[in-house]
Backbone as a printed PyTorch tensor [residue, N CA C, xyz], in Angstrom:
tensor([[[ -66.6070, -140.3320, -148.5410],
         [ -66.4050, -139.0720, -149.2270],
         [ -66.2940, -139.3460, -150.7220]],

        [[ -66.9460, -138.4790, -151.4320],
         [ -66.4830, -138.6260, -153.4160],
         [ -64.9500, -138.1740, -153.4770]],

        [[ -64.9480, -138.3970, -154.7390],
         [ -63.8640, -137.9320, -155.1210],
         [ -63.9600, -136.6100, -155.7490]],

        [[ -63.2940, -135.9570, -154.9970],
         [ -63.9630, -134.5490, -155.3660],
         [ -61.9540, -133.6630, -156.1230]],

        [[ -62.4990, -133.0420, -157.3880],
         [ -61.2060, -131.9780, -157.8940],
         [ -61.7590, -130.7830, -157.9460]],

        [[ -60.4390, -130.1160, -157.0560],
         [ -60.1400, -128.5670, -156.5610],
         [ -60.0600, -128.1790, -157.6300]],

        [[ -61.2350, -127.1940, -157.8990],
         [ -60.6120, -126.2620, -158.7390],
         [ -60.3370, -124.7620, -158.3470]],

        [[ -59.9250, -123.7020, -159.0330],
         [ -59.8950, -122.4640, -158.3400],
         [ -61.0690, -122.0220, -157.3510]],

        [[ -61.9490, -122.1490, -158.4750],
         [ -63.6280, -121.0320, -157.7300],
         [ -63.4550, -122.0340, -156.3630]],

        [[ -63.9560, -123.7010, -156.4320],
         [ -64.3680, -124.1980, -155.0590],
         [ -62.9270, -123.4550, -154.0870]],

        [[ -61.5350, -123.6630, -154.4160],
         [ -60.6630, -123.4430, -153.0500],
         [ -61.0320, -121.8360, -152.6860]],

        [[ -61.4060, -121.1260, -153.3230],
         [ -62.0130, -119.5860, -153.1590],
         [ -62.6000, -119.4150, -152.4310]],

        [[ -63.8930, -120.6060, -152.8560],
         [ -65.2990, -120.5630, -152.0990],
         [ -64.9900, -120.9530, -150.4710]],

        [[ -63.8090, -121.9650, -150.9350],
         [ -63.7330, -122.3390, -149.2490],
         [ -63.4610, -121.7150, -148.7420]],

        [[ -61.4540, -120.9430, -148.9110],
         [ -60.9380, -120.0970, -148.6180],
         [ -62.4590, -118.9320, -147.5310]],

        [[ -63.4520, -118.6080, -148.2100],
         [ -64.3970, -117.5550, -147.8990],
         [ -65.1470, -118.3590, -146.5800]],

        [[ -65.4130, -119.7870, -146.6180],
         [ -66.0250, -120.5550, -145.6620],
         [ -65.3320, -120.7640, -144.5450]],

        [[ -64.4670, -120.5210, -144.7940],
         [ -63.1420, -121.5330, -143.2150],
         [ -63.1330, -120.5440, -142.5190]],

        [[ -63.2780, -119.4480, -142.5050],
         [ -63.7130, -117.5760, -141.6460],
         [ -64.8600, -117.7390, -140.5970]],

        [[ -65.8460, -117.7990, -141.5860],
         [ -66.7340, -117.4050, -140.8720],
         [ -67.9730, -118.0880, -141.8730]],

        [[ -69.6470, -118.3960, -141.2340],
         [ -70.5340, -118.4580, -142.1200],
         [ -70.4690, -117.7220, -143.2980]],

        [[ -71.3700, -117.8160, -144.7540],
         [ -71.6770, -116.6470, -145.3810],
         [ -73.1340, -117.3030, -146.0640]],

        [[ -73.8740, -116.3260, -146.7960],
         [ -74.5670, -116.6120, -147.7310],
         [ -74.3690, -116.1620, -149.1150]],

        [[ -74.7790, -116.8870, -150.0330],
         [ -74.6370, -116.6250, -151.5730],
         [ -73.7830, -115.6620, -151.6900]],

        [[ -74.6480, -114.4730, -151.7130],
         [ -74.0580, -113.2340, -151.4590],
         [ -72.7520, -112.8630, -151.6050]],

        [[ -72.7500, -113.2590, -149.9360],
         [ -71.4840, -112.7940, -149.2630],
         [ -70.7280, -113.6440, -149.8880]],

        [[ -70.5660, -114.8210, -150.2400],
         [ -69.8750, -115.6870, -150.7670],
         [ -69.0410, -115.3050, -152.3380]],

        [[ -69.9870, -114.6310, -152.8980],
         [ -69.6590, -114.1020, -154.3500],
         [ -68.9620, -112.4830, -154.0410]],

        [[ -69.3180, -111.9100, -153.1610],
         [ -68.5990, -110.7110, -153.1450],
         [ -66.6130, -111.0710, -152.5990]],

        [[ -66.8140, -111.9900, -151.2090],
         [ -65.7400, -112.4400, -150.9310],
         [ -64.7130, -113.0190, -151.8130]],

        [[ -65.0830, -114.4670, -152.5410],
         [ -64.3510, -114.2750, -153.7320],
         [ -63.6990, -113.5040, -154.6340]],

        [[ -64.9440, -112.3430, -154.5390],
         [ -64.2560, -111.3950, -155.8890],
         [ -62.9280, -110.5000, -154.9710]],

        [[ -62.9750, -110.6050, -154.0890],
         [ -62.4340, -109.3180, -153.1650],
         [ -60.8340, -110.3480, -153.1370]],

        [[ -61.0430, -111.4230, -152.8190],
         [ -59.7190, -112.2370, -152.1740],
         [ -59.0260, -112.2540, -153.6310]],

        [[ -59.3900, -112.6890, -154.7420],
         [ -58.8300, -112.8680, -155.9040],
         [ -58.6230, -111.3710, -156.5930]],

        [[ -58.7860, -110.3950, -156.0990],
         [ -58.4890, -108.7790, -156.0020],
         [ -59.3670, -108.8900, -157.9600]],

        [[ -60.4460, -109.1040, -158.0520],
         [ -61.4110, -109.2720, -158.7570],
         [ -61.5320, -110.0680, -160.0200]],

        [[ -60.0840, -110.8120, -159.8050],
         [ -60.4900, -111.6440, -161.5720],
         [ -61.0690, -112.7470, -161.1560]],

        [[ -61.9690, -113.5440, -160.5980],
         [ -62.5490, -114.3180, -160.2190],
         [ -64.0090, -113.8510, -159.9330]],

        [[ -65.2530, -113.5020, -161.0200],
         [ -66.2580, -113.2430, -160.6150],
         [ -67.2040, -114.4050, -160.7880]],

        [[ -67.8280, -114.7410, -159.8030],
         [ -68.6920, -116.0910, -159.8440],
         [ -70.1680, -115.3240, -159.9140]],

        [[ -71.0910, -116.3370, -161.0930],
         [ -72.1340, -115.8500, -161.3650],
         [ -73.3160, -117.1860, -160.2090]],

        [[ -74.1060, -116.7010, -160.0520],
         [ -75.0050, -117.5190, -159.1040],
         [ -74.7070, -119.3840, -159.6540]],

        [[ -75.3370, -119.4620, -160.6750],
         [ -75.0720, -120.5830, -161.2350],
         [ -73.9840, -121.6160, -161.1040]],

        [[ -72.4540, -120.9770, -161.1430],
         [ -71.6730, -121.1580, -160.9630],
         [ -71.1280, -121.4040, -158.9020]],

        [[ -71.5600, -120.4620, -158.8770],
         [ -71.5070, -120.7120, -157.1990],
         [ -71.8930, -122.1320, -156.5440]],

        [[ -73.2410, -121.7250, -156.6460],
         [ -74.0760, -123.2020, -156.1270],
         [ -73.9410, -124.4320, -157.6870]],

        [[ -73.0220, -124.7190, -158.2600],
         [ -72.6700, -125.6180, -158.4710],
         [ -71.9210, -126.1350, -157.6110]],

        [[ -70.9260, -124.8840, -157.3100],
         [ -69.7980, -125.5020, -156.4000],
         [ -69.7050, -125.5860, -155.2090]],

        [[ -71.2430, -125.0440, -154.4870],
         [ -71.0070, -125.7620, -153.1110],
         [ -72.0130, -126.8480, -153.0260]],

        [[ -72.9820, -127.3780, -154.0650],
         [ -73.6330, -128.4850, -154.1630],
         [ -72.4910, -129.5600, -153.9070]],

        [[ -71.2690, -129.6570, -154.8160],
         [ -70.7280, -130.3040, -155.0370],
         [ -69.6650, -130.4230, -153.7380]],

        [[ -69.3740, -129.3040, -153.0180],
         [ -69.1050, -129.1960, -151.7880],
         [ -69.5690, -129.9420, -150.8580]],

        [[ -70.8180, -129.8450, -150.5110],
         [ -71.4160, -130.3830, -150.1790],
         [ -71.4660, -131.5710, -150.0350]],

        [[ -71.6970, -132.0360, -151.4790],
         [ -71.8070, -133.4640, -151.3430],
         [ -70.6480, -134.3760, -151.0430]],

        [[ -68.7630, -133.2170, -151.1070],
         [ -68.1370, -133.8170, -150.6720],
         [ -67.5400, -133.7910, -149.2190]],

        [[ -68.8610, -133.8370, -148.5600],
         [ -68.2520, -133.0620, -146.8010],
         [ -67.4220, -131.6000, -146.5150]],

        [[ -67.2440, -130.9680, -147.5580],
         [ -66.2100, -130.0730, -147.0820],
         [ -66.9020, -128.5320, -146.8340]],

        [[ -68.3250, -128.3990, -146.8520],
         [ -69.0420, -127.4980, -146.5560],
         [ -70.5090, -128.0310, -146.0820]],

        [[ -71.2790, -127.3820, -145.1700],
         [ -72.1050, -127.8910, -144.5350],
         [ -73.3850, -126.4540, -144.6570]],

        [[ -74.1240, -127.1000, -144.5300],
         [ -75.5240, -125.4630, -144.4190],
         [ -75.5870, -125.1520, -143.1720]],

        [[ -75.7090, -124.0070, -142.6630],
         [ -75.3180, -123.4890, -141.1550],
         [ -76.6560, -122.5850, -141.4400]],

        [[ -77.4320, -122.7040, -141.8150],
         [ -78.9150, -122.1750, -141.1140],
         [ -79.3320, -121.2920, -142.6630]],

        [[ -80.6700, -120.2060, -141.6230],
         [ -81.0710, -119.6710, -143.0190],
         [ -81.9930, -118.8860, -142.1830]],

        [[ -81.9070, -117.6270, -143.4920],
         [ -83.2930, -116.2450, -142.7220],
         [ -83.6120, -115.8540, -143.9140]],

        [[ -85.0660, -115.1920, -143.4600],
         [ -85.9350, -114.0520, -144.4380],
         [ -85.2810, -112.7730, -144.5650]],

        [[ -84.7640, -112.1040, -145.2990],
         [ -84.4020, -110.8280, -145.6170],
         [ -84.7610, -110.2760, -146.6090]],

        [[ -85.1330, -109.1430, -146.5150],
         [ -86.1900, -108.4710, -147.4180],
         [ -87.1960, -109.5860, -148.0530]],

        [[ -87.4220, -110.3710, -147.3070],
         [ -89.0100, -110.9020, -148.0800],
         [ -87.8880, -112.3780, -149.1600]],

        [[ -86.8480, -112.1620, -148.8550],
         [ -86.1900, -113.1730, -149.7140],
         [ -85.0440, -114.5730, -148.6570]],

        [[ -85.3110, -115.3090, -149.2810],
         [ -84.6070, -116.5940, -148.1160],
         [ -83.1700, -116.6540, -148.3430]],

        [[ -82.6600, -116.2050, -147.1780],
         [ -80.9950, -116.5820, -146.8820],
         [ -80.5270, -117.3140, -146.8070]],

        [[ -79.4940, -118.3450, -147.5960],
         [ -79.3220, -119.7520, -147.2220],
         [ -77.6990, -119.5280, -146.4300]],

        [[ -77.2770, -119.9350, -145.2890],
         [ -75.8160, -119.9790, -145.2080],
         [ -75.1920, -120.6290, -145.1440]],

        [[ -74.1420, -121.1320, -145.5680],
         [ -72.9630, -121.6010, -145.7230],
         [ -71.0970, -121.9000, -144.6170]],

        [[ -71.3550, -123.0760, -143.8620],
         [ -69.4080, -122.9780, -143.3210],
         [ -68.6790, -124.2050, -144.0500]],

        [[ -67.6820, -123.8110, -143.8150],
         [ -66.6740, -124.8690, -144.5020],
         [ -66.4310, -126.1290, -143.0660]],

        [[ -66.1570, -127.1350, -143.3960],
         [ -66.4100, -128.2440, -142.3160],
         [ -65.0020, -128.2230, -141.8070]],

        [[ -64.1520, -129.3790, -140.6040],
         [ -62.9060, -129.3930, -140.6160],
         [ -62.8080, -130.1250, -141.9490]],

        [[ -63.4400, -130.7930, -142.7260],
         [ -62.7720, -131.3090, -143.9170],
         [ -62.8440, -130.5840, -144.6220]],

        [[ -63.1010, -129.3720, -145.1350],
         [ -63.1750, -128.5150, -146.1010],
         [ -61.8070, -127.4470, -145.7810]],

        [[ -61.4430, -127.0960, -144.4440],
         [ -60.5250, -126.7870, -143.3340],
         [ -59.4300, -127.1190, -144.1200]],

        [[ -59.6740, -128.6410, -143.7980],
         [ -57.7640, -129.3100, -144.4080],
         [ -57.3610, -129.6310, -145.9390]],

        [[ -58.7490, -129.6790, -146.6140],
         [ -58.4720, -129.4350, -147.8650],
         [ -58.1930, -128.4080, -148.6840]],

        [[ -58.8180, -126.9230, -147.4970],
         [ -58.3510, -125.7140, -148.3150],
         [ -56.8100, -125.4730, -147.6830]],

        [[ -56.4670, -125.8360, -146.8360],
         [ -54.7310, -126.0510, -146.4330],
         [ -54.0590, -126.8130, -147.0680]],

        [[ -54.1590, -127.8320, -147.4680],
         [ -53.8410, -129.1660, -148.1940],
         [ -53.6250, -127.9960, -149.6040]],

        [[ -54.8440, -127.4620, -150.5050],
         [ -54.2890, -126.9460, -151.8400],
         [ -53.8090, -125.7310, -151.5980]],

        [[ -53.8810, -124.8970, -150.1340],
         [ -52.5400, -123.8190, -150.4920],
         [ -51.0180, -124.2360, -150.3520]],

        [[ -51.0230, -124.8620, -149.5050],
         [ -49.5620, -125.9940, -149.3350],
         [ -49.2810, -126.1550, -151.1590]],

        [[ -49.8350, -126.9370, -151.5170],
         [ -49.6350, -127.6590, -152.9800],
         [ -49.3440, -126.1960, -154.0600]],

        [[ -50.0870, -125.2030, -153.9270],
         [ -49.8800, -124.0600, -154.3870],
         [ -48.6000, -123.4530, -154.0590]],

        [[ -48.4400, -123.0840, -153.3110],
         [ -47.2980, -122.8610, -152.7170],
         [ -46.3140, -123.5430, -152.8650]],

        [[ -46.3760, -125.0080, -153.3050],
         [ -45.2030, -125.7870, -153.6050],
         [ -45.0820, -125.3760, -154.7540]],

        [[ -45.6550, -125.6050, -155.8950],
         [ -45.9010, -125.0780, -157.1010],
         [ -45.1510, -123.8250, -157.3470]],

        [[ -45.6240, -122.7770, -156.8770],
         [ -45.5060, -121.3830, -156.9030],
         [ -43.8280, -121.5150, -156.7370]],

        [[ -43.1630, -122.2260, -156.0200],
         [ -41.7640, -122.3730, -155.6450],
         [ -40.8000, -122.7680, -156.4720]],

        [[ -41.5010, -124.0100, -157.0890],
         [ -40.6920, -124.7560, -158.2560],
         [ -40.8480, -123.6080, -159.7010]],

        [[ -42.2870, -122.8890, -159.4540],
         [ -42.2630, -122.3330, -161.3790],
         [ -40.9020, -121.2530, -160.6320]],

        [[ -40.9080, -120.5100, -159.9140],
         [ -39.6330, -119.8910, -159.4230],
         [ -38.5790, -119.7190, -159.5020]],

        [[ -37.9510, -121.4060, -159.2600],
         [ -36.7070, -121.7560, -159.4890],
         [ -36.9530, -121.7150, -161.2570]],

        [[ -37.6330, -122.2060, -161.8450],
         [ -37.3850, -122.5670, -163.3950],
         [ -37.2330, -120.8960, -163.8340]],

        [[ -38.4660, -120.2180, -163.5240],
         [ -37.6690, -118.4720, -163.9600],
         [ -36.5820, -118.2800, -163.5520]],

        [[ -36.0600, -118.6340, -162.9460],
         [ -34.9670, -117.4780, -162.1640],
         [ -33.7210, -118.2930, -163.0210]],

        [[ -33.6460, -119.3180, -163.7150],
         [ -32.5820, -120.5190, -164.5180],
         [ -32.1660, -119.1960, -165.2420]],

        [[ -31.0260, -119.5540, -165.7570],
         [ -30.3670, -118.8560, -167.0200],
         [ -31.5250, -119.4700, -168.4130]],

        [[ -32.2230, -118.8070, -169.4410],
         [ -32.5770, -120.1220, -170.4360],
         [ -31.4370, -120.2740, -171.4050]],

        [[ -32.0750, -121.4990, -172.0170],
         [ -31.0210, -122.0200, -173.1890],
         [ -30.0500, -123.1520, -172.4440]],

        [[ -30.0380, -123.4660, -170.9990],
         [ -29.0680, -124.3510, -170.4240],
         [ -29.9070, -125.8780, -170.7360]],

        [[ -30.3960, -126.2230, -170.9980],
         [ -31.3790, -127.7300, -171.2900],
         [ -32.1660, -127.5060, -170.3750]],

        [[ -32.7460, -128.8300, -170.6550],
         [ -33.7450, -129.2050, -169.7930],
         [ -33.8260, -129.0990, -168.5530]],

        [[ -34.8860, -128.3940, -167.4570],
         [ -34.8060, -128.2290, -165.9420],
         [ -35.0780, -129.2990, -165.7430]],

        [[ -34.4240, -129.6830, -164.2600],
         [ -35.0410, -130.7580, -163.7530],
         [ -36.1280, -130.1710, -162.6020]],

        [[ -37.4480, -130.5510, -162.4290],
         [ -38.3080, -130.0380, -162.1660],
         [ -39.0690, -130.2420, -161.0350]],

        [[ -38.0760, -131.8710, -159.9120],
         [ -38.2520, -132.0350, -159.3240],
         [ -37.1550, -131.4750, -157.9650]],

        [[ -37.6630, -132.1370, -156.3220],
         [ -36.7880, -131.1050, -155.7060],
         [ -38.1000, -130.1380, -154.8870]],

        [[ -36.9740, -129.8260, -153.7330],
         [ -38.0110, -128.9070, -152.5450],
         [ -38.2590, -128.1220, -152.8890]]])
């Protein structure tokens, strides 16, 4: 496997793969819908990131059709794409916990310590 870094769009893209097949498409509308629309991926941007998917096992091509005269390519997320999009909501979620505790501090007391469940 490469060494591959999560960024938002790919855990999105997966997030949209670990469901069900999709194509392009569906892939760019899903995104926009899960991120309740600040996340709009332009084609370019997409298939960067499942090339790169791709090439790191964590999405696979699951077939392809003619529609309207134009070629469908589709898209699933693999079990490794599976545990890596679990793996960065976990990590998110850890995250999301700790910035938490630091809001919720009185400020002005020093320095947080930033480690901790």
């Amino acid at each position: 496997m490469t060494s591959f870094r999560m960024t938002q769009q790919a855990y999105l893209i997966l997030l949209t793969l670990v469901q069900e097949r999709q194509h392009g498409y569906g892939v760019i509308k899903q995104v926009a819908e899960l991120s309740s629309g600040d996340v709009k991926l332009a084609a370019g941007t997409l298939y960067g990131n499942l090339d790169r998917l791709l090439a790191a096992g964590m999405v696979a091509a699951d077939g392809e059709e003619i529609v309207d005269g134009r070629l469908r390519r589709y898209y699933r997320a693999t079990d490794l794409g599976a545990q890596a999009a679990q793996a960065e909501t976990e990590n998110l979620a850890r995250l999301a916990a700790r910035a938490q505790r630091l809001l919720d501090r009185p400020r002005g007391l020093g320095r947080p310590v930033l480690g901790g469940a």
